[in-house]
C-alpha positions in Angstrom: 120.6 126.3 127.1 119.6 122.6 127.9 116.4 122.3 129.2 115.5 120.4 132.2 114.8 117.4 131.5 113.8 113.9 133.1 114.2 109.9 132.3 111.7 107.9 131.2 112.8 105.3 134.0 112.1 107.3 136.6 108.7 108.3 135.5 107.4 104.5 134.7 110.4 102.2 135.8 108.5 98.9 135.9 107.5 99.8 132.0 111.2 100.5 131.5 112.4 97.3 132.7 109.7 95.2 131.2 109.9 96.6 128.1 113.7 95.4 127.1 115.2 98.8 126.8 117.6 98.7 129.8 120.6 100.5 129.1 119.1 102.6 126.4 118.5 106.1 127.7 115.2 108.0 126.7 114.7 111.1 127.5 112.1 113.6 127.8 111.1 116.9 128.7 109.3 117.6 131.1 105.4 119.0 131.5 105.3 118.5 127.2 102.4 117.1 125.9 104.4 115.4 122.9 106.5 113.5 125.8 102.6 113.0 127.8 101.2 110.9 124.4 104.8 108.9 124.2 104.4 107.6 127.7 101.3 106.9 126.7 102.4 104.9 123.2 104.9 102.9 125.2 102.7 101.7 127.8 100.3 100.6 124.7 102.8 98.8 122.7 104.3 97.1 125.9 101.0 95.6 126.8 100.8 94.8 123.3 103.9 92.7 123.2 102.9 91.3 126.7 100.1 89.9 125.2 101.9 88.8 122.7 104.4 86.9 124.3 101.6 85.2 126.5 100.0 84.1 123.6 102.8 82.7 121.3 104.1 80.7 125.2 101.1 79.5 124.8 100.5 78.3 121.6 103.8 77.0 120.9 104.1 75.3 124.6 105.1 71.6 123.6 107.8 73.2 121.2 109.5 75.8 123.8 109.3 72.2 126.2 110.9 70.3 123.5 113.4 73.5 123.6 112.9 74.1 119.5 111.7 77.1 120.3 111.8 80.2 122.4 109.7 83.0 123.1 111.7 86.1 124.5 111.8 90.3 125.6 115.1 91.1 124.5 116.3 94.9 123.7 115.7 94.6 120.2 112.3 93.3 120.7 110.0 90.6 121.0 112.3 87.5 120.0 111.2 84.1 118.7 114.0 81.9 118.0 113.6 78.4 115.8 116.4 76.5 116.0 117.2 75.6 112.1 116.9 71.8 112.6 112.8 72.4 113.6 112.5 74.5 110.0 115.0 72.7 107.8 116.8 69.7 106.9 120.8 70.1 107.0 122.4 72.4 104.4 119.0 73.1 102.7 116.7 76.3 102.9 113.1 74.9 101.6 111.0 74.9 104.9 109.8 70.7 106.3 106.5 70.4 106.0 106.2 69.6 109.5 107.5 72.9 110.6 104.5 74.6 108.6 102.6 74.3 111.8 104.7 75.7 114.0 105.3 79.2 111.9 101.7 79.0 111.4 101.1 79.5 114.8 103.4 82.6 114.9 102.0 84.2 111.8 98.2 84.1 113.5 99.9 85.9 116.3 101.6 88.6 114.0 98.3 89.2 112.3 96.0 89.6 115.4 97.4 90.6 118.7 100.6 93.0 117.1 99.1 93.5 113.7 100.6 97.3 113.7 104.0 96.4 114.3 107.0 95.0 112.2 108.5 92.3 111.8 112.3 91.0 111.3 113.2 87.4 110.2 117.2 87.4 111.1 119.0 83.9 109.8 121.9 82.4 111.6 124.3 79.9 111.1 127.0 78.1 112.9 130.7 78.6 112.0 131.6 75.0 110.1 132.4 76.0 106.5 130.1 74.8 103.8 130.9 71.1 102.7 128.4 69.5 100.7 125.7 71.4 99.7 125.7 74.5 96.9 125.6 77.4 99.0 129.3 79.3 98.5 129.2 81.0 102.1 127.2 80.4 105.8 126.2 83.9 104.9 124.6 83.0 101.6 122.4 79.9 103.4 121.3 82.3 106.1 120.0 84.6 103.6 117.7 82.0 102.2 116.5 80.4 104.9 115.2 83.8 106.4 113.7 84.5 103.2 112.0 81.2 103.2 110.4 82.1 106.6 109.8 85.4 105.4 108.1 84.7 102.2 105.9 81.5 104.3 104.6 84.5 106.4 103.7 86.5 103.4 102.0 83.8 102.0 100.1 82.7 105.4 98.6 86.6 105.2 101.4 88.8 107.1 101.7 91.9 105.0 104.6 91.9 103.1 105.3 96.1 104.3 105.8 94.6 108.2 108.8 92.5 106.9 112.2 92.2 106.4 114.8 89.8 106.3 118.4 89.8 107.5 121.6 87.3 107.3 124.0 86.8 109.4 125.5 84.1 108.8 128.1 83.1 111.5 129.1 86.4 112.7 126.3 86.2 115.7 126.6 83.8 118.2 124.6 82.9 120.7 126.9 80.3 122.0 130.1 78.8 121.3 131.2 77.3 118.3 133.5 74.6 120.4 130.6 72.1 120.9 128.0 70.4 119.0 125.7 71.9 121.6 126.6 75.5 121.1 126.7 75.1 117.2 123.5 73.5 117.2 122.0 76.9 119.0 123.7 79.3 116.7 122.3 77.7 113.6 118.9 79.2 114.1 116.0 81.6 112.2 115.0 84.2 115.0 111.5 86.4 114.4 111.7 89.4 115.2 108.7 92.0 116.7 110.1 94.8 116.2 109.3 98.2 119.0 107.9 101.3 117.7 109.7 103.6 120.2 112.3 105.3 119.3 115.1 105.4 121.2 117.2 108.9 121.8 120.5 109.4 123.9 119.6 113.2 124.4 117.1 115.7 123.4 117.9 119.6 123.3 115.6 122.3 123.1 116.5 126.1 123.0 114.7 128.4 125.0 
């Protein structure tokens, strides 16, 4: 039989809806101990991220005014989204100079105040088909340029067992592809703090 059981949400709903997981389910039975320390875990990494946020807001203030960057909780975690004209020059993947800086400032963050957590670099692309440059595919220049940021971190100090890098080419949107405006915010390199918890749709346990 099903044990009784209760939702996270209900026990610490202001976590819950701080900590980007709305519309996930977590569940856990109740009076365990194992479900007592997971509370517990949660409410540490959430203030961990917290912090984290505050302090990359912070840090990177004239850029998120400038809008070349933002800082965001979404559900996948802790978001920080370059747009790819801040990082690169058009159709290349080799990281400006002047953009150093910037990631700098994000790699002190991922080696101090979330040093036990991992780390994503997701690359992005709009949906105009390669012209000039050498890449064969959106897909292939995505890969690249989040392995640039990738291997910039690595190289600034971020263990190279936090990270990973994903492409996606033009297959995630964030806008639409219809305007210079909305191309312009799809062709971006997006950091990723990844969450610990893991996240179940139900839980049995025999009696």
């Amino acid at each position: 039989m099903l044990a009784r059981s209760f939702v996270l949400k209900a026990v610490i709903p202001t976590v819950i809806a701080a900590f980007f997981l709305s519309g996930c389910t977590i569940i856990f039975q109740k009076g365990r101990r194992v479900d007592v320390e997971k509370i517990s875990r949660l409410k540490n990494e959430l203030s961990e991220m917290e912090r984290a946020k505050k302090e990359l807001e912070d840090r990177l203030s004239k850029e998120i005014t400038d809008k070349e960057v933002k800082v965001e909780m979404l559900e996948k975690g802790l978001v920080i989204t370059f747009v790819a004209e801040v990082l690169f020059d058009s159709g290349k993947a080799d990281l400006k100079p002047d953009s150093l800086a910037k990631l700098g400032k994000v790699s002190s963050v991922l080696q101090s105040t979330v040093a036990d957590l991992n780390v994503g670099v997701e690359g992005h692309t709009d949906n105009e088909p390669i012209k000039y440059s050498g890449w064969k595919s959106n897909w292939q220049l995505s890969s690249t340029r989040a392995l640039s940021v990738l291997q910039y971190l690595v190289d600034e100090g971020v263990a190279p067992a936090r990270l990973s890098a994903i492409a996606y080419g033009e297959y995630r949107p964030m806008a639409s592809n219809d305007t210079k405006e909305g191309r312009q915010k799809n062709r971006r390199v997006e950091i990723v703090i990844l969450p610990k918890v893991t996240k179940k749709a139900t839980e049995q346990e025999t009696e």
